[in-house]
C-alpha positions in Angstrom: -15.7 32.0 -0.5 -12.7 33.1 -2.9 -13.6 34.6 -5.9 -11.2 31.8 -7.7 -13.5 29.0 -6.2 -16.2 30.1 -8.1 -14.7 30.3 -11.5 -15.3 27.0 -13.8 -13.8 24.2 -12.5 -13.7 25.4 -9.0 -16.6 25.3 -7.1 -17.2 24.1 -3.6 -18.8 25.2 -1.2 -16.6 24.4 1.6 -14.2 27.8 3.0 -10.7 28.4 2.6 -9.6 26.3 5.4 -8.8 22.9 6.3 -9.4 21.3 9.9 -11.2 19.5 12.3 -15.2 20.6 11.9 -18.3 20.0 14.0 -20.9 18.6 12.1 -23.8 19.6 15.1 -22.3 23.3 15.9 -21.5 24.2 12.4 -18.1 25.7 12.6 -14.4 24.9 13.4 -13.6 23.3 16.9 -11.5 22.1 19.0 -13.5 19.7 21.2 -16.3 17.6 20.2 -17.2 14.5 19.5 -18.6 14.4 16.3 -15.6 16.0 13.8 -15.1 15.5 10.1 -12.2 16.8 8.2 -13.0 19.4 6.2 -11.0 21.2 3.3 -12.1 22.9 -0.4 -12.9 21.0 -2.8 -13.9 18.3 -0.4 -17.5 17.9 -2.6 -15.5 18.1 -6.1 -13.5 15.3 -8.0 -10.2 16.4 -8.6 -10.3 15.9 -12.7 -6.4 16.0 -14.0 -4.0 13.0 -13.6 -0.9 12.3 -12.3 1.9 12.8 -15.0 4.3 15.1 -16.7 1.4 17.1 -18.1 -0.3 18.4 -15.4 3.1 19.8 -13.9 2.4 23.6 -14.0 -1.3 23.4 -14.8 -3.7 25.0 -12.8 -6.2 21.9 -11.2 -9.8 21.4 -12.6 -12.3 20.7 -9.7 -15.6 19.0 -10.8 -18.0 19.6 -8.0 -20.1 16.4 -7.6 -23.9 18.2 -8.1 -22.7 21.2 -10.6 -20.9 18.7 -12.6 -22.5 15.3 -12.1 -22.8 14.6 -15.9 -18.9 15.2 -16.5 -18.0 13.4 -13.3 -20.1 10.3 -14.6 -18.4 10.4 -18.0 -15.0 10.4 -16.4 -15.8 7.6 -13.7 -17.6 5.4 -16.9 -15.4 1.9 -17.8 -12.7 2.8 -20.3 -11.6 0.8 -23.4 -8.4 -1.4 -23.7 -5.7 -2.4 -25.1 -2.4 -4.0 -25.5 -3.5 -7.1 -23.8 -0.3 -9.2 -23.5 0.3 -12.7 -21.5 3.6 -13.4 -19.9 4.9 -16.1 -18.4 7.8 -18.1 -18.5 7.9 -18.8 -22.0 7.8 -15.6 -23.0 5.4 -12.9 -23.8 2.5 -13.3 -26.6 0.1 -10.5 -27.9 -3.4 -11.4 -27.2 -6.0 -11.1 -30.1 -9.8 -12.1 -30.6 -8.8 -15.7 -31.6 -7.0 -15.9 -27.8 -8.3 -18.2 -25.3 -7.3 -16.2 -22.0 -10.4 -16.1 -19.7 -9.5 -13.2 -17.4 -12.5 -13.8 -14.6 -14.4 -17.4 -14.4 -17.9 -18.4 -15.0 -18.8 -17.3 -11.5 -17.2 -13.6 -11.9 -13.7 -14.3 -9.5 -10.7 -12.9 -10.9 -8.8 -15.6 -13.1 -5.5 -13.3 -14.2 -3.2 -11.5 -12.2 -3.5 -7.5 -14.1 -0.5 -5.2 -14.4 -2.4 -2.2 -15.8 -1.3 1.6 -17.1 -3.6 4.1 -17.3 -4.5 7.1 -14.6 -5.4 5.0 -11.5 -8.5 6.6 -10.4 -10.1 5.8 -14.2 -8.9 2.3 -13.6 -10.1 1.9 -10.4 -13.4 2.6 -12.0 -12.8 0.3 -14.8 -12.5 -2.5 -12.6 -14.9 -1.3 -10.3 -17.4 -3.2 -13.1 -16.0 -6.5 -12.3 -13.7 -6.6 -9.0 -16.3 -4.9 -6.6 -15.8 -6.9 -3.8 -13.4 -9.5 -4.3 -10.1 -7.4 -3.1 -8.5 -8.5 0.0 -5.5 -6.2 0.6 -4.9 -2.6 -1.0 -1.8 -1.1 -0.5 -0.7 1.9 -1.1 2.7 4.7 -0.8 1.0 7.6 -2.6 3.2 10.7 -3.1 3.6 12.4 -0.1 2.5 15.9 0.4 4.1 17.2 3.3 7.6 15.2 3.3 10.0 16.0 1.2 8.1 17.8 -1.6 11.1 18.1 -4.1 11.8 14.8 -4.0 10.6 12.4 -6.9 7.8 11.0 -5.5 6.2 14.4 -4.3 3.0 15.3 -4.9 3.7 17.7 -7.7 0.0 19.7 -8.8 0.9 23.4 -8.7 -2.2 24.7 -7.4 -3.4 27.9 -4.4 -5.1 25.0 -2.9 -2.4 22.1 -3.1 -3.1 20.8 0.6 -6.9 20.8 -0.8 -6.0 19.5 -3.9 -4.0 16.2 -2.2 -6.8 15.4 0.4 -8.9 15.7 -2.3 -6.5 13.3 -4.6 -6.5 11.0 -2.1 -10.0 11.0 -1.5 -11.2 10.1 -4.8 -9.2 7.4 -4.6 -10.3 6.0 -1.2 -14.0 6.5 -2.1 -14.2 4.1 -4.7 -10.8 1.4 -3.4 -13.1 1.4 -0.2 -15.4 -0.3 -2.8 -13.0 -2.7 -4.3 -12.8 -4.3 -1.1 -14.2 -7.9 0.0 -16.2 -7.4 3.4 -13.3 -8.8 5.5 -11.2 -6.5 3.5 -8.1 -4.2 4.5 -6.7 -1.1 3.5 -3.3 0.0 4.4 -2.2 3.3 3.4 1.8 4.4 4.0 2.4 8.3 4.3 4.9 10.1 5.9 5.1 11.6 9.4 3.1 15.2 8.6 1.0 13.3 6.5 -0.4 10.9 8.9 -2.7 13.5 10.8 -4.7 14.2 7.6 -4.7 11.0 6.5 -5.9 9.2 9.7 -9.1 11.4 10.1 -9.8 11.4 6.4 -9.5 7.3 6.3 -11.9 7.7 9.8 -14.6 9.5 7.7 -14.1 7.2 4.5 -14.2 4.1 6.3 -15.4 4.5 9.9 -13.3 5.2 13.2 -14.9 2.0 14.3 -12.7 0.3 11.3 -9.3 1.4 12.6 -7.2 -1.3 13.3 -3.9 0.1 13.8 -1.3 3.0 13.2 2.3 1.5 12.3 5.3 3.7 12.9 8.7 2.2 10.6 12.0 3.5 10.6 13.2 3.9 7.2 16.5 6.6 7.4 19.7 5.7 9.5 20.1 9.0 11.6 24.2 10.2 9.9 25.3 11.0 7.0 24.6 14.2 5.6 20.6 13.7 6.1 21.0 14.4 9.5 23.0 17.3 9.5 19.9 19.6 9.6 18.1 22.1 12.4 15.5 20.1 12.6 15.3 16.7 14.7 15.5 13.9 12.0 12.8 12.1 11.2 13.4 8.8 10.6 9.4 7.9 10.6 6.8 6.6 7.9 3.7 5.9 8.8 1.2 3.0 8.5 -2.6 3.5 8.8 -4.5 0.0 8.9 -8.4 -0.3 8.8 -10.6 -2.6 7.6 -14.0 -2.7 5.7 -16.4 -4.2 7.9 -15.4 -8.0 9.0 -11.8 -7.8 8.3 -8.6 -9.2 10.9 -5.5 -8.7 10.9 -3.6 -11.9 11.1 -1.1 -12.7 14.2 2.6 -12.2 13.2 5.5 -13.0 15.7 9.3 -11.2 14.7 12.7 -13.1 16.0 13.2 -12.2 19.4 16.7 -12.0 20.3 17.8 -13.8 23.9 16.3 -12.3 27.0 18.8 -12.2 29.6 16.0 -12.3 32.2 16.0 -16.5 31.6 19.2 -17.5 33.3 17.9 -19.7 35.4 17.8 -24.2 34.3 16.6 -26.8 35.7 19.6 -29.4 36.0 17.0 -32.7 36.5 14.0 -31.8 34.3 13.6 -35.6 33.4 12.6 -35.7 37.0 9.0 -34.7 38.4 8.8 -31.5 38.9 8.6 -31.5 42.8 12.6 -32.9 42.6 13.4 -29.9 40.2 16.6 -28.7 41.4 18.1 -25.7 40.0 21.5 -23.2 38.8 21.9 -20.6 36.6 23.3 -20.7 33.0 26.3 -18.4 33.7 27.3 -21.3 36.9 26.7 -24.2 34.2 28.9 -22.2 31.5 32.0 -21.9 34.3 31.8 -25.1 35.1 33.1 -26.4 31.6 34.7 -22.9 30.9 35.9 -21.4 33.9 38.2 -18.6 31.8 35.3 -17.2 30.0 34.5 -13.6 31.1 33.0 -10.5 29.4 31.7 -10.3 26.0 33.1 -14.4 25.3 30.7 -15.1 28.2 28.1 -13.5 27.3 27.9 -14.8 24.1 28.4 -18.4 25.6 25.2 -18.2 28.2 23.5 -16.8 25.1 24.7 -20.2 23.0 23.5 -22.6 26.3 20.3 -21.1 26.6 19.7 -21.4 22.7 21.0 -24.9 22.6 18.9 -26.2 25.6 15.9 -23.7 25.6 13.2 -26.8 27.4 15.5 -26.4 30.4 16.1 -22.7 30.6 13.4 -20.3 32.7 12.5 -17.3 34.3 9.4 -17.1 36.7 7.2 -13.8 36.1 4.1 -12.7 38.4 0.9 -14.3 38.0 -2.2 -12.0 37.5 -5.7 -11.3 36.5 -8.2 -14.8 36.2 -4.9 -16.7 36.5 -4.0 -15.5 39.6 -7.6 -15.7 40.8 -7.8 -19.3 40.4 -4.9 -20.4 41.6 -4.4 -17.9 44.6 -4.6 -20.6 47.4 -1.5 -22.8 45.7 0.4 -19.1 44.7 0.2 -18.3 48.4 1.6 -21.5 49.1 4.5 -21.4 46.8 5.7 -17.8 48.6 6.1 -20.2 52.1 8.0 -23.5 50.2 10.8 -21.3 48.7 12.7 -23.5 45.7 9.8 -26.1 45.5 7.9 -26.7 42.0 4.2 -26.9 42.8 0.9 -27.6 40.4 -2.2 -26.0 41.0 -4.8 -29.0 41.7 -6.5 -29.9 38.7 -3.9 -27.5 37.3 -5.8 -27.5 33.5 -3.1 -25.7 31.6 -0.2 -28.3 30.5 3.1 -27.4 32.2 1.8 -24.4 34.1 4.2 -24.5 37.1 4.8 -22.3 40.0 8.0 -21.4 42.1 8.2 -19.3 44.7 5.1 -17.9 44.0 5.3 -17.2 40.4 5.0 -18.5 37.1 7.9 -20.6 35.8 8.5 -19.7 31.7 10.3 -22.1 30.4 12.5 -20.4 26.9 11.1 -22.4 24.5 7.9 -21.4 25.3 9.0 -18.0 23.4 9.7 -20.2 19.9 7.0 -20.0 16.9 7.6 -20.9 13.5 8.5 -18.2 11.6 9.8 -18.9 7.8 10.1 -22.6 8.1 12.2 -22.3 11.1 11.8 -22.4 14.9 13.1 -19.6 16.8 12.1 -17.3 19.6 9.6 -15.2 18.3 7.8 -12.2 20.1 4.1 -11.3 18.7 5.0 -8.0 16.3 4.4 -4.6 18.1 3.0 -0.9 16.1 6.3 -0.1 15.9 8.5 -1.6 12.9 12.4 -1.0 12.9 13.8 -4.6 12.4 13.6 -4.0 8.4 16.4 -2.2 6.7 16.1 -0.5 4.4 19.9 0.2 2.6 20.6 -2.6 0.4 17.7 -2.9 -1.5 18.7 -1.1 -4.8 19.3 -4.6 -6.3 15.6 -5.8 -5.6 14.0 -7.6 -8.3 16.6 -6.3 -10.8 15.4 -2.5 -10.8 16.0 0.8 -9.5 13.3 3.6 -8.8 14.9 6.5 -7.2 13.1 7.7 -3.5 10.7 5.4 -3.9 11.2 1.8 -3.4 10.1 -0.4 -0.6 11.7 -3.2 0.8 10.6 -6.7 0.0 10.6 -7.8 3.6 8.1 -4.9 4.3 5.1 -6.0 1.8 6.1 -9.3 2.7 4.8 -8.5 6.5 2.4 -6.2 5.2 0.5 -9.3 3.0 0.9 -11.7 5.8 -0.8 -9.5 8.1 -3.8 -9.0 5.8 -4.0 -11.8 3.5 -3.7 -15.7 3.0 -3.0 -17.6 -0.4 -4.9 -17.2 -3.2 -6.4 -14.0 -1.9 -6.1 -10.8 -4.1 -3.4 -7.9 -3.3 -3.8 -4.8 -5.1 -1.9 -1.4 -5.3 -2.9 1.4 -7.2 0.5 3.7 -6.6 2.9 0.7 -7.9 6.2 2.4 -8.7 8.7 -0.3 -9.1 6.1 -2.8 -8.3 7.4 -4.4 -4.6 4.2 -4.9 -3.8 2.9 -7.2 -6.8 6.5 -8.9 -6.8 6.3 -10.0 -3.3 2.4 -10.8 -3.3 3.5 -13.3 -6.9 6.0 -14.9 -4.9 3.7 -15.4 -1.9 0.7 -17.0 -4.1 -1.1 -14.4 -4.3 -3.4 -12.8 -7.0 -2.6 -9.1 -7.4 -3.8 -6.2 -9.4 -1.3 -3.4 -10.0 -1.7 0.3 -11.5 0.7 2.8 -12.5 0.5 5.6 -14.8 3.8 6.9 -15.2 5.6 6.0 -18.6 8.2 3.7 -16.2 6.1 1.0 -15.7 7.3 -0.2 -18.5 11.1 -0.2 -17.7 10.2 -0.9 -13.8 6.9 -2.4 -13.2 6.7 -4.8 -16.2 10.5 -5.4 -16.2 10.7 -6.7 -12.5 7.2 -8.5 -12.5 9.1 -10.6 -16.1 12.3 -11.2 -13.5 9.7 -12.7 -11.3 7.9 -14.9 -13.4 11.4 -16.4 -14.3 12.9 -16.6 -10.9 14.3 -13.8 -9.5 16.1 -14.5 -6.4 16.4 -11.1 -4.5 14.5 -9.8 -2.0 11.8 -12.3 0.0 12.3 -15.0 -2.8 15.0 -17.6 -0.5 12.6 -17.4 2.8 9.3 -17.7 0.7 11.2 -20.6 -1.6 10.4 -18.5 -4.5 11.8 -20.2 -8.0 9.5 -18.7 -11.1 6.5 -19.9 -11.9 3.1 -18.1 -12.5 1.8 -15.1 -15.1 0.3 -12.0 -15.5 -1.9 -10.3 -18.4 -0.4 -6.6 -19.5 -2.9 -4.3 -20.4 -3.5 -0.6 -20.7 -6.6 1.9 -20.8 -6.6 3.0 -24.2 -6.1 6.9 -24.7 -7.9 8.9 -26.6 -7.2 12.7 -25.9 -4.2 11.6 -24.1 -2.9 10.4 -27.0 -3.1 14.7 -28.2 -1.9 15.2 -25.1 1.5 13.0 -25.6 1.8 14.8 -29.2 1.6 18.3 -28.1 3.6 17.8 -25.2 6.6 15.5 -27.6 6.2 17.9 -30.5 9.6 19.6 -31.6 8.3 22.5 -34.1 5.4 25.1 -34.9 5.0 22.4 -37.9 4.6 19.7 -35.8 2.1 21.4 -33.5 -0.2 22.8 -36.3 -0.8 19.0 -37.7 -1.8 18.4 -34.3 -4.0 20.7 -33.8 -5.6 19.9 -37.2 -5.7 16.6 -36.2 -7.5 17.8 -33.1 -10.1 19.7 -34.4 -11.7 17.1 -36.6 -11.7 14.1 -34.0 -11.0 15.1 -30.4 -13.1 15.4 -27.5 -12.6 19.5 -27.4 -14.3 21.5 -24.6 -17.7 23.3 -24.6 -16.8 26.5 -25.4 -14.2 25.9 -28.0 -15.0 27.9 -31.4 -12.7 26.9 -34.2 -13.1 30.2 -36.0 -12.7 32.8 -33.2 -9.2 30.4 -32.1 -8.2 30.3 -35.7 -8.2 33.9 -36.1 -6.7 34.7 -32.8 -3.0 36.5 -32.5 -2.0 36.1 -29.3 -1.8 32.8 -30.3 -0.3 33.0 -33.4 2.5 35.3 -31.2 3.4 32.9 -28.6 6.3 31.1 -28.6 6.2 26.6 -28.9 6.0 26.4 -25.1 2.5 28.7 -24.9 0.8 27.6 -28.2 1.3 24.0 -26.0 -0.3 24.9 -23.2 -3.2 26.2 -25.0 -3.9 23.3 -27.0 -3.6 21.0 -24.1 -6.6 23.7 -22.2 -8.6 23.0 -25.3 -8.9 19.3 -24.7 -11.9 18.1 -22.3 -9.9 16.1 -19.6 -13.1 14.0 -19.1 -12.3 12.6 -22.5 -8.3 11.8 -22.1 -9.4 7.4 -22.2 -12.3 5.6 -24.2 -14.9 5.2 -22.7 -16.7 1.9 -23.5 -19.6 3.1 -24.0 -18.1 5.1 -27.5 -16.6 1.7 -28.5 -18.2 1.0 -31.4 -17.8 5.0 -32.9 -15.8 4.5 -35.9 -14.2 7.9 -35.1 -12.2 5.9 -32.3 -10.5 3.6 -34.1 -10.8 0.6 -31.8 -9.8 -2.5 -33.8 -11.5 -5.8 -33.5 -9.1 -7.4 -31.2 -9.5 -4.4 -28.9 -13.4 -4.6 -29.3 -13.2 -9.0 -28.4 -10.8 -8.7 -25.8 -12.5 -5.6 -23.9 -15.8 -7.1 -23.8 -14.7 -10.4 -22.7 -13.2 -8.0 -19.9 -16.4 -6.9 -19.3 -18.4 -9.8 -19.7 -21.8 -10.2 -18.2 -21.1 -7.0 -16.4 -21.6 -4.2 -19.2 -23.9 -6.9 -20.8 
């Protein structure tokens, strides 16, 4: 073990290395059956956030036995605040004398929640009253390997930052895996070196035996100056679906486009089908357009056999049970070439066979897919029917590398949920997910730390709620309609954190600091009189002295908790105090 993993902070006992490990032999492998993924800092909770401040900083690690009293005050229930109710009419502060009910009398979640605050605090805070209920979590965390100067990177600065993004994600997962009903699902979306790590780490969270599926989308159009690299281009993103224990995915069908392998029609299908006579469509297209040739023909036979789809067939083999049972009459059909036969006692309506296959008739290939009838093929692991160029205008915002296309959630929910159930997303960005999952009747719960979620998130989930028409809205007959409660997790030594990091002069910082001193959560070894009297600090420049009053602050500490509440040091008002317990309700009671 490094001498840096034993300095405070950053203990684990798990080597500088990350791969496959044998639990039975002990060591790194390459073949066995029984592998984890290991990595440092696997046993520790990974204490900073995810926001401008931590840029830079070196990671705190708190292992989960060394520092089980500072991990349960950062995973405790925080305070809140800014509760606001939007809807249609507008937006109203709530306040004590409000009548909002966020969960009914039987604990099921009443209000859909667009909360700010460092998700994996939140996730805890809700932990308290959502274990359980959660349908669908979503998720598009910052990448690690792809792209890491983008945006949406992963951006800690640490020795360890392939450690310190399993171990990100793995916080996370621990306690989402907790959120979630029994026939929950989880669906994480990473990119293409991600998905390796990510699939064993999800195996170990939630159980290989809970994999459902691996999706691979297309996302980049291969030109343009993208694709002007060494490299191959990778046009890949990657979709990991499992479930929680009882969960199902639900069957989807995509628009198929016309199979040229049904040219065939039956000219006298009123007729029975031993008197079937047949042609093909190209010989039924001549006969009323004998100067069609080419491209105009093709798109002509592709017109007949859309226009008359109960008449146009192909015949495909017969196998497995099928073919079993109805061997005898199969046989038959191979020695009557061009004659329709039925299997006797044939118990599968319009189950026909010709010349010892199966006749499929076209419109045997046509679902329902939104509100219209059209051939439809059930939806394959890989995705690239949705585009994604042309969605800048989406819900009237614009997040830069990051944002999804509506189509995609709207797939995404289908697959794992049904109306009414609850969609939630912890990495929200510009809030796709939320926005489709309100226009599809949904309840969703959506997180995002990052100051923008009040010019994105909030901003696009308003255009919702009063009809925007981008996106999904036209197929899912989306017109406004609905609300959501705004809240946040109320800082406390992020709200030093915010200062020092926005203050302008020396001045500035030093009635910071003295505001620090006498009311913030400051850490252990912190001695006012030893830092008061120290030069180096009073010789660093506005940039340093920062820094070191930001190292001073006990990250445990940055929300409320609820348990300080009623400490008068806090300066929770009463609204704060009503609405957060009625949050809480029986739960904390």
């Amino acid at each position: 073990m490094s001498e840096n993993s034993l300095k405070k902070g950053r203990y684990t006992k798990y080597g500088n290395k990350i791969g496959l490990y044998s639990n039975s032999k002990g060591g790194f492998i390459k073949n066995d059956t029984d592998v984890v993924l290991n990595f440092p800092f696997k046993d520790a909770v990974l204490e900073a956030g995810m926001s401008k401040e931590d840029i830079g900083r070196e990671e705190r690690f708190l292992h989960i036995e060394i520092d089980s009293k500072d991990i349960d005050t950062l995973e405790e229930p925080k305070v809140l605040t800014d509760f606001r109710y939007i809807d249609k009419d507008g937006e109203r502060a709530l306040d004590a004398n409000s009548d909002i009910e966020f969960f009914d009398t039987e604990g099921n979640l009443k209000q859909n929640l667009l909360i700010k605050g460092n998700n994996l605090l939140a996730l805890y805070t809700l932990r308290e009253r959502l274990a359980g209920q959660v349908k669908l979590i979503y998720i598009d965390p910052p990448f690690y390997f792809s792209d890491n100067k983008s945006e949406d990177a992963f951006k800690y600065n640490s020795n360890f930052k392939l450690s310190t993004w399993l171990t990100f994600m793995r916080n996370r997962l621990e306690v989402a895996n907790e959120l979630l009903s029994e026939n929950g699902i989880f669906i994480v979306h990473v990119g293409v070196e991600d998905s390796a790590y990510i699939n064993v780490l999800m195996d170990e969270i939630f159980g290989h035996e809970n994999f459902i599926n691996h999706i691979a989308i297309t996302t980049n159009d291969a030109s343009g100056f993208k694709a002007t690299g060494q490299k191959i281009f990778s046009t890949a993103n990657h979709i990991f679906i499992y479930k929680k224990n009882l969960g199902e995915i639900n069957k989807i069908y995509i628009p198929k486009p016309y199979d040229k392998a049904y040219k065939s029609v039956v000219t006298n299908k009123e007729e029975h089908y031993s008197k079937w006579q047949f042609t093909t469509i190209k010989q039924k297209v001549l006969e009323t357009s004998p100067e069609l040739k080419g491209a105009e023909l093709d798109i002509a036979i592709e017109e007949f056999a859309s226009n008359n789809p109960s008449i146009v067939f192909r015949t495909a083999a017969i196998g497995g049970g099928a073919k079993i049972k109805r061997i005898a009459t199969i046989e038959k059909s191979k020695s009557n070439k061009g004659v329709v036969m039925q299997h006797p006692d044939e118990d599968i309506e319009g189950f026909f066979i010709l010349n010892g296959e199966g006749i499929v008739f076209w419109k045997n290939t046509y679902k329902e897919i939104d509100g219209d009838l059209q051939p439809a093929q059930a939806l394959t692991d890989v995705w690239t029917d949705i585009k994604w160029t042309g969605i800048a205008n989406e819900g009237g915002v614009t997040l830069k590398n990051g944002k999804k296309p509506e189509k995609l959630m709207k797939r995404i929910i289908e697959l794992a949920t049904s109306k009414g159930d609850i969609v939630m997303d912890y990495h929200l960005g510009s809030s796709t997910t939320v926005a489709v999952a309100h226009k599809m009747n949904r309840r969703w719960v959506g997180i995002e730390q990052m100051d923008y979620i009040n010019e994105l998130s909030e901003v696009r989930m308003r255009n919702v709620v009063n009809g925007d028409a981008t996106g999904v809205s036209k197929v899912v007959n989306w017109t406004g309609g609905g609300s959501f409660v705004y809240l946040e997790l109320k800082k406390y030594n992020q709200e030093y954190v915010d200062l020092i990091t926005g203050a302008t002069s020396l001045s500035e910082l030093e009635e910071v600091y003295v505001d620090m001193r006498n009311n913030a959560f400051l850490k252990f070894w912190f001695d006012r009189k030893e830092f008061e009297k120290d030069e180096d600090f009073r010789k660093a420049d506005l940039e340093e002295r920062k820094q070191k009053l930001v190292d001073m602050l006990d990250e445990n500490q940055l929300y409320l908790n609820y348990a300080d509440m009623g400490d008068t040091r806090h300066k929770v008002t009463a609204d704060e105090k009503t609405l957060t317990d009625k949050f809480y309700g029986s739960a904390k009671n």
